[in-house]
TIKOLZA-886227 format. One record per atom (N, C-alpha, C): y, z, x; residue in one letter. Coordinates in steps of 0.1 Angstrom, whole numbers, plus 2048, in hexadecimal, padded with zeros to 3 digits. Atoms other than C-alpha are relative to their C-alpha. Last residue first. Layout:
<nodes>
YZXA...
</nodes>
This chain:
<nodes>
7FD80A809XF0AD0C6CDX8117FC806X7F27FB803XEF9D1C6E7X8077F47FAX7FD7FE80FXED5D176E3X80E804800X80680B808XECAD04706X80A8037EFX7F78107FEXEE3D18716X7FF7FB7FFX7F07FA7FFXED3D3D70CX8097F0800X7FE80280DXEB3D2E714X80B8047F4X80080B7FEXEBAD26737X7FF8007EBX7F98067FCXEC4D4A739X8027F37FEX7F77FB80EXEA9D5B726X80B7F8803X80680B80AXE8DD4473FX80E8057F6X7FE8087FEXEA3D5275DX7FC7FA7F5X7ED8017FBXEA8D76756X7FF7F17FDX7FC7FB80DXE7ED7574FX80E8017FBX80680C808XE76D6476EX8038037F0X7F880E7FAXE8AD7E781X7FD7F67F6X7F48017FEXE7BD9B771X80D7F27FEX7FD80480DXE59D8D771X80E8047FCX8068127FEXE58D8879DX8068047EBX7F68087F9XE6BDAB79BX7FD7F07FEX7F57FE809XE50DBD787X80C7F6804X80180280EXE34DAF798X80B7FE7FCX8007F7812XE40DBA7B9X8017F57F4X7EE800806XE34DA17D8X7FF8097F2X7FC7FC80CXE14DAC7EEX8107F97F5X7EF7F8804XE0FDA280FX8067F67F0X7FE7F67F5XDE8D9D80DX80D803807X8018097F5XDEAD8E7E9X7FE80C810X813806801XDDCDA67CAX8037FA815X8057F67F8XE01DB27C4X7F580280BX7FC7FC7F7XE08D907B9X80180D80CX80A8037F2XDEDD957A5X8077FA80BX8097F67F6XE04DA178EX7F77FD807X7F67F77F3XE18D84787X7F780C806X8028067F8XDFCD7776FX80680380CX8077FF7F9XE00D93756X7F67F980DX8027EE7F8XE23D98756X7F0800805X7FB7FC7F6XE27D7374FX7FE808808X8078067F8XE09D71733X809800810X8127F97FDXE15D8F722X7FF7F780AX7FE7FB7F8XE38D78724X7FA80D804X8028087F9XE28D5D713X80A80E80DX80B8027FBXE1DD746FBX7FF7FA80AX8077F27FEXE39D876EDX7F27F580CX7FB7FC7F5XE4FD636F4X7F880E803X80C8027F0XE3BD4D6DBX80580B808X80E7FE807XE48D5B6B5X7F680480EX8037F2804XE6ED636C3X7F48007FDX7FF7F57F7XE6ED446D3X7FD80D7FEX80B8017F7XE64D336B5X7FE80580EX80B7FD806XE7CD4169FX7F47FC80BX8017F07FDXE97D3A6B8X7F38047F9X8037FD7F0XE8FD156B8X7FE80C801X8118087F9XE8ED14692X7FC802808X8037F4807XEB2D2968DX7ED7FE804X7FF7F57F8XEC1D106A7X7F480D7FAX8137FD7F7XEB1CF668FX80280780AX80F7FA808XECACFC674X7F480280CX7FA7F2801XEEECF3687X7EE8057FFX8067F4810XEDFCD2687X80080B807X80680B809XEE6CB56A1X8048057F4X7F4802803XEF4CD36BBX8047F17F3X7F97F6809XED5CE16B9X8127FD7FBX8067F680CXEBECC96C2X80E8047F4X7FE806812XED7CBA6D5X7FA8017F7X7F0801806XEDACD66ECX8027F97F7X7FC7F680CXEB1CDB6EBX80E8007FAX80880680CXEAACB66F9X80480E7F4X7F680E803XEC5CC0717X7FA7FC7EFX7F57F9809XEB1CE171AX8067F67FCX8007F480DXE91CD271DX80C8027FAX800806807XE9CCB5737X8038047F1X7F68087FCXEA8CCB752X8007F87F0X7F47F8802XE8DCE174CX80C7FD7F5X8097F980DXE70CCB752X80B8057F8X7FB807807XE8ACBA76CX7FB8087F3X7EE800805XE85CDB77EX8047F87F9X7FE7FA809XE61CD9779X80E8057FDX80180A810XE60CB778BX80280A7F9X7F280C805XE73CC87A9X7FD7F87F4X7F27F7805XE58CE87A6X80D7F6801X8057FB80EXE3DCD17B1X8098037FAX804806804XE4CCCC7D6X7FE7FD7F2X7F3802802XE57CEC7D8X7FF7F57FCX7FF802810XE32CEE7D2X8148027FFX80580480BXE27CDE7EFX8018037EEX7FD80D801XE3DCED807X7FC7F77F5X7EE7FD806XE33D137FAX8097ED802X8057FF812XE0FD06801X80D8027FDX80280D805XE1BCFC822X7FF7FE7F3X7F480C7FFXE2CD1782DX7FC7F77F9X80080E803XE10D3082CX8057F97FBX80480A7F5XE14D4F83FX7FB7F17FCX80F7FE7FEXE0ED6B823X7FD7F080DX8057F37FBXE33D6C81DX7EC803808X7FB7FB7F4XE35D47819X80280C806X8068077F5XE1BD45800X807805810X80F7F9800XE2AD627EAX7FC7F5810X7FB7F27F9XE4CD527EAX7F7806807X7F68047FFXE3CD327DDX80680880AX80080D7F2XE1DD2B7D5X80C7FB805X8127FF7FDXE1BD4F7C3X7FF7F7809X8047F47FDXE42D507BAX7F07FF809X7F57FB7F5XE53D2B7BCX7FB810801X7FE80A7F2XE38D117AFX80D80880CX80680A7F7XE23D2A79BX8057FD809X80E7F57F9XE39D4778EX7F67F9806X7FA7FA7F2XE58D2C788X7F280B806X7FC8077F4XE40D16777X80480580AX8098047F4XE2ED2E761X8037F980EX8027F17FEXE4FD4274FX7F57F580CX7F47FE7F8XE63D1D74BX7FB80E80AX7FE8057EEXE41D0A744X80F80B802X8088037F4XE36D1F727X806800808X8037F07FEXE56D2B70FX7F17FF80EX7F37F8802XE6ED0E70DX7F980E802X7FA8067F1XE57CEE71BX80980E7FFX8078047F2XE36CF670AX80D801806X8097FA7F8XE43D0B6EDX7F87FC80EX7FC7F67FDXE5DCF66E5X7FC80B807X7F78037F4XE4BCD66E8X80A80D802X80C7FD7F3XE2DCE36D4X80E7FC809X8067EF7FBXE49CF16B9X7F97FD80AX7F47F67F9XE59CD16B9X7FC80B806X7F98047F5XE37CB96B3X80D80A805X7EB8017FFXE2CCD669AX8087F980DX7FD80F807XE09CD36A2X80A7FD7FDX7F3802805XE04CF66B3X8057F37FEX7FD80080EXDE3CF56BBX8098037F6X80980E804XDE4CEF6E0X7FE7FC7F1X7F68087FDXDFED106E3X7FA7EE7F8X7F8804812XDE6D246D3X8097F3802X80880380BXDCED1A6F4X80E8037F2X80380D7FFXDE9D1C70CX7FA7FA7F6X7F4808807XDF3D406FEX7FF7F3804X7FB80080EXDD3D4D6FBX80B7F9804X80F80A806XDC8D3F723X8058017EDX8018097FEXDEBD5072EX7F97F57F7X7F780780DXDE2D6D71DX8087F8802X80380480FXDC0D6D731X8107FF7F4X801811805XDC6D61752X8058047F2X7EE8027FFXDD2D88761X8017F27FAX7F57FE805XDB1D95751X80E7F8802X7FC7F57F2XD97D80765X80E8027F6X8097F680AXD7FD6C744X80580B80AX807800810XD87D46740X7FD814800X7F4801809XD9CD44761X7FE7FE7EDX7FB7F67FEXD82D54777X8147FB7F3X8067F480AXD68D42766X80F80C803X7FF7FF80EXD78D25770X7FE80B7F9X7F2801802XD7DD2F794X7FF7FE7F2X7F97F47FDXD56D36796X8108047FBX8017FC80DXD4AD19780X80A80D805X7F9803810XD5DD04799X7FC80B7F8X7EF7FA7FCXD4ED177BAX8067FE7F3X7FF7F1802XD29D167A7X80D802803X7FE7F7811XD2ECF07A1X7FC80D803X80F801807XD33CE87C6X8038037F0X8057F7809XD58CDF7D0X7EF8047FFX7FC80480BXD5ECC57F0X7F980B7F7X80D80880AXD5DCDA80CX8027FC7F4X7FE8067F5XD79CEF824X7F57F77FCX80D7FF800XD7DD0280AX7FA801808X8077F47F6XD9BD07810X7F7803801X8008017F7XDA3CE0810X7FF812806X80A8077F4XD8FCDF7F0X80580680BX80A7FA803XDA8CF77DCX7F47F780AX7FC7F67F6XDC8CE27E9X7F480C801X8048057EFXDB8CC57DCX80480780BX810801804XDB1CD67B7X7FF7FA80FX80D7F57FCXDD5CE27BDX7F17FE7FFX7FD7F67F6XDE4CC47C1X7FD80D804X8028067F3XDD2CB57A8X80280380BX8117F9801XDDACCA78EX7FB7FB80BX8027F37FBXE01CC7799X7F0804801X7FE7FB7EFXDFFCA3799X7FE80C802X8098097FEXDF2CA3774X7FF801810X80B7F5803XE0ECB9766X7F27FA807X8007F87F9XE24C9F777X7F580C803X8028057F4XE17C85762X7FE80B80CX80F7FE800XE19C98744X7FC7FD80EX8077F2800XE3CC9D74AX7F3805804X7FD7FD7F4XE43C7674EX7F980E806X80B8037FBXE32C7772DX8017FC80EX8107F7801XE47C9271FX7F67F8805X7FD7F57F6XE67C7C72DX7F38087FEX8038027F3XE5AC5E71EX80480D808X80C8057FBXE53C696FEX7FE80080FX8067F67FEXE77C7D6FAX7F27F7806X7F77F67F3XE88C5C700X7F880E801X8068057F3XE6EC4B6E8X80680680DX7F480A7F7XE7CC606CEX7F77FC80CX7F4805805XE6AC736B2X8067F4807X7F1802804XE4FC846C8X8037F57F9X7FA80380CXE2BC826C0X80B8037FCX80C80980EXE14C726D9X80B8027F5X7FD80E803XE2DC846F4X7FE7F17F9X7F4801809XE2ECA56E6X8037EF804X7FD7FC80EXE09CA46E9X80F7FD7FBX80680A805XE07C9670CX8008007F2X7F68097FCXE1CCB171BX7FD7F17F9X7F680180BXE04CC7707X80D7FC806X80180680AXDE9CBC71EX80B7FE7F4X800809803XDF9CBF73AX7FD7FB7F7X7ED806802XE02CE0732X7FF7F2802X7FC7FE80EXDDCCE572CX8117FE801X80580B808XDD3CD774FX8088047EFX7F580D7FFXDEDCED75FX7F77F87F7X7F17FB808XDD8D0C750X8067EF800X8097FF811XDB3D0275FX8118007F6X80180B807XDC4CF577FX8047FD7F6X7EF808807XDD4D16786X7FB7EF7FAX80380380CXDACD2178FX80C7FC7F8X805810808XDB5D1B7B1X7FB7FC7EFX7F980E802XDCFD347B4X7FC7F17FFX7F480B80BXDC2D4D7A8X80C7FC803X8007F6806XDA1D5D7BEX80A7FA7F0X80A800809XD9ED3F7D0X80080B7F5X7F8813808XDC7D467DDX7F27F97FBX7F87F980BXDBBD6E7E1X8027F07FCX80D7FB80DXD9AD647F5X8118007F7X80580A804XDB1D4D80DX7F58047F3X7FA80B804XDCBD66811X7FD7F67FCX8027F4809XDB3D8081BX8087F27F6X8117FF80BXDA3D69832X8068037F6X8097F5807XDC9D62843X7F48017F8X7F87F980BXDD2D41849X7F880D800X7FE7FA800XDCCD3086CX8078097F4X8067F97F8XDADD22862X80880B804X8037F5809XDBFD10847X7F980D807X7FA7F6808XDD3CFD85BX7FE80B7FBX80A7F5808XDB7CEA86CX80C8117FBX7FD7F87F8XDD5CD287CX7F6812802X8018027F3XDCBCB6872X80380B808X8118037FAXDBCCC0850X8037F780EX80B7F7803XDDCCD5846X7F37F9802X8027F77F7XDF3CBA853X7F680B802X8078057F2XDE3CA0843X80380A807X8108017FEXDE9CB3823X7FB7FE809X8057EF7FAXE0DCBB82DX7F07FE7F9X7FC7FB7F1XE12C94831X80180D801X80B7FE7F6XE06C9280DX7FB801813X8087F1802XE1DCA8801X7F07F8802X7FD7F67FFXE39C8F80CX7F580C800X8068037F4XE29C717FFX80680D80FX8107FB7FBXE24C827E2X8007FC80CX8037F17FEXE4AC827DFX7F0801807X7F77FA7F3XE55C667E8X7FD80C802X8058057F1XE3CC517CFX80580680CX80A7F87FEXE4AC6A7B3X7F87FB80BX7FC7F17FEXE6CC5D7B6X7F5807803X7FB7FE7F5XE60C397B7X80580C804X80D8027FDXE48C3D795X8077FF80FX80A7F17FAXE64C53787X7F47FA80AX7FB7F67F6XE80C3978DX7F6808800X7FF8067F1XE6DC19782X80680B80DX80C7FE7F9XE5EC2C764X8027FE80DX80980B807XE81C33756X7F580280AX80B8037F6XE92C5775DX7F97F37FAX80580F808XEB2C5B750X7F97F8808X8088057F5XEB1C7D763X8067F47FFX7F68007F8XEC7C8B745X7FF7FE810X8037FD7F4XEAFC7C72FX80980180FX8018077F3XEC3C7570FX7F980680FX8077F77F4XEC0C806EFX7FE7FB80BX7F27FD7F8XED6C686D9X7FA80A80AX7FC8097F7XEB4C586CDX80D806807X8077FC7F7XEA7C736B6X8067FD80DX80680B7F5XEC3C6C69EX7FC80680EX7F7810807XECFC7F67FX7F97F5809X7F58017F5XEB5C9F68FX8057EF7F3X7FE80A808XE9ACB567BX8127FB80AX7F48037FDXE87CD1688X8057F07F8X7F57F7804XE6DCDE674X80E7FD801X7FC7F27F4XE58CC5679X80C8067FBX8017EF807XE4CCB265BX801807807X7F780280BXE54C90667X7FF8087FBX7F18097F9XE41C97688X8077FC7F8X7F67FD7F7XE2ACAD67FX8047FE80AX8007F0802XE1ACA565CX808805807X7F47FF807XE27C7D65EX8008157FBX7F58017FFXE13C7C67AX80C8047F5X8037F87F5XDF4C87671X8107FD806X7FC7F2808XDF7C78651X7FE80980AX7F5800801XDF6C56665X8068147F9X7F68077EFXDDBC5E67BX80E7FD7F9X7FF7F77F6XDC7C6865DX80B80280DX8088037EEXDCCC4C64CX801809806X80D7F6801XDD8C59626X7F87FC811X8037EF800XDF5C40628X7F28047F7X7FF7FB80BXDECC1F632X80580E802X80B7F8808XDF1C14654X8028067F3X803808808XE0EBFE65EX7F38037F7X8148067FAXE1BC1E66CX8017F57F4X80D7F8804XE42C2465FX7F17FB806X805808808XE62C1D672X7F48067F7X80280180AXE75C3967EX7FE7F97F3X7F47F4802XE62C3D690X8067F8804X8047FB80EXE40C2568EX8098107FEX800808810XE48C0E6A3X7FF8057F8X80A7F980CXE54C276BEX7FF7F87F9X80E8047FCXE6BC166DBX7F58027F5X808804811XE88C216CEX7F87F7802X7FD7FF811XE9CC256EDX7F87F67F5X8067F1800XE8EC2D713X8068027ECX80C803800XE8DC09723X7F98107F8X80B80C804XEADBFC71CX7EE801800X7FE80580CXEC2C1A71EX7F57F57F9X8027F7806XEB8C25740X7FE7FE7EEX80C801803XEBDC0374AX7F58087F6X8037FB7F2XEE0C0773DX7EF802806X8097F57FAXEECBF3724X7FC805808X812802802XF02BDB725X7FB80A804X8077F97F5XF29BE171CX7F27FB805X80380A7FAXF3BBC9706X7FA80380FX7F48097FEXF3EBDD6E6X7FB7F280AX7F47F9804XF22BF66E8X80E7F8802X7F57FF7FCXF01BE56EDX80C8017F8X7FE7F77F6XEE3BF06E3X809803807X7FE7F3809XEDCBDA6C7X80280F808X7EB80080BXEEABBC6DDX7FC8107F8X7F77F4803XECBBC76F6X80A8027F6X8077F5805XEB5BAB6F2X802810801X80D7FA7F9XECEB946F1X7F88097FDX8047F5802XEDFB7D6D6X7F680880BX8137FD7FFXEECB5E6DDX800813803X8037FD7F6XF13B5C6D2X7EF7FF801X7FF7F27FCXF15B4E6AEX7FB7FF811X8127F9801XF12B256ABX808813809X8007F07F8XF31B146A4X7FA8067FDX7FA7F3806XF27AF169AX7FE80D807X80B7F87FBXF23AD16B4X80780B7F9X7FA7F37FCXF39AB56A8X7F680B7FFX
</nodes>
């Protein structure tokens, strides 16, 4: 007689809820981390580990379980890597169009010095948001946050690109090194960069996994994104007769809506986890926001700069209503 042997066990049972199965989402996006909230098999005093346990178990904030945060995308690899193939292929069909159709010729000069002037040096910036897309994703808590910050990164990565290939095609020449140092210099040393450039740079040295994800996704990208992908290469473009650049970054601007999308979702349970870390978040807001909205005000102005003009004040206005707003509904208890 053959004894009674327990069900067979899959590799989801710890994930399933009665007699449900998990959802792909589920399966490919929880507790992934060996070493949260397990421990490194490295000694302590390892650099690498005491680097972690400074901030990322010494972050300010503090949650019962990382894991209930959910990507309100519930983005796995197989959907962002087919989501984002639809897209570029999309913005690369306005590339071809711009070198089949010598696009650029019919753009305005003035419009072509103002978008060298600053819009190619936007690399220099987006690179550092990618970077600290990469940061919070090395040393979040929860593999569900990981992947979405390294989704993030991703994107941050497309955008540099896309402008570093929208920057050639006005060239109308691959780069030299004097054009490069030129645009760099102009974003290492042309007033309207510079408290941007400080607040990217503090930003980078803010080690406090929370605080860098705060500050990148709650006080950065919400003020730079919309003034990039929907004011300057956006509104702006299309006023000044160029469609396409405004196409390409609506384009852009749908990853930084998830950006968003994701943030606030990751802030509600934040806060709604622990009463306490509302007080954290705000604090940090209140530290970054003088500066990040210097760097607003003083980037927006050169909208005036274009050859039809948009107001300053109005472009920061708006963007400013909208970041208080989003933040408003992230921290409401």
């Amino acid at each position: 007689m053959t004894p009674d042997r327990p069900p067979g066990r899959k590799t989801y049972t710890r994930l399933a809820t009665g007699r449900r199965i998990p959802s792909e989402y589920e399966l490919m996006s929880t507790d992934l981390h060996y070493n949260y909230p397990r421990r490194f098999e490295l000694p302590a005093g390892n650099p690498v580990v005491d680097w972690y346990y400074r901030h990322r178990e010494g972050s300010a904030l503090r949650s019962s379980d990382w894991e209930k945060f959910a990507d309100p995308r519930r983005t796995t690899y197989q959907i962002y890597t087919g989501l984002q193939d639809s897209r570029e292929e999309v913005v690369d069909g306005l590339f071809r169009e711009v070198d089949e159709t010598n696009y650029c010729a019919q753009l305005d000069d003035e419009w072509i010095r103002f978008l060298e002037l600053w819009y190619a040096p936007m690399r220099f910036p987006m690179h550092g948001l990618q970077m600290l897309a990469a940061y919070v994703a090395q040393m979040a808590p929860s593999s569900r946050i990981t992947n979405c910050a390294a989704f993030q990164m991703g994107d941050e990565m497309r955008r540099v690109q896309r402008i570093a290939y929208r920057t050639v095609q006005m060239a109308g020449r691959p780069l030299d090194v004097e054009a490069v140092a030129r645009q760099r210099a102009m974003w290492e040393e042309a007033a309207a960069f510079q408290p941007l450039r400080e607040l990217i740079e503090r930003a980078l040295v803010a080690y406090d996994w929370a605080e860098s994800f705060v500050v990148t996704n709650a006080i950065i990208k919400p003020r730079i994104d919309r003034l990039v992908n929907q004011d300057i290469a956006g509104t702006l473009a299309n006023a000044n007769g160029d469609p396409i650049l405004a196409s390409i970054h609506f384009s852009l601007d749908e990853d930084a809506r998830w950006h968003r999308e994701w943030t606030v979702s990751l802030l509600r349970h934040i806060v709604a986890d622990n009463t306490a870390n509302s007080e954290v978040v705000s604090g940090w807001i209140d530290q970054w926001s003088p500066l990040a909205s210097e760097a607003l005000e003083a980037l927006a102005g050169v909208a005036a700069q274009a050859p039809v003009p948009a107001d300053p004040r109005a472009v920061t206005t708006r963007i400013a209503d909208e970041v208080s707003r989003d933040a408003g509904a992230a921290l409401e208890r």
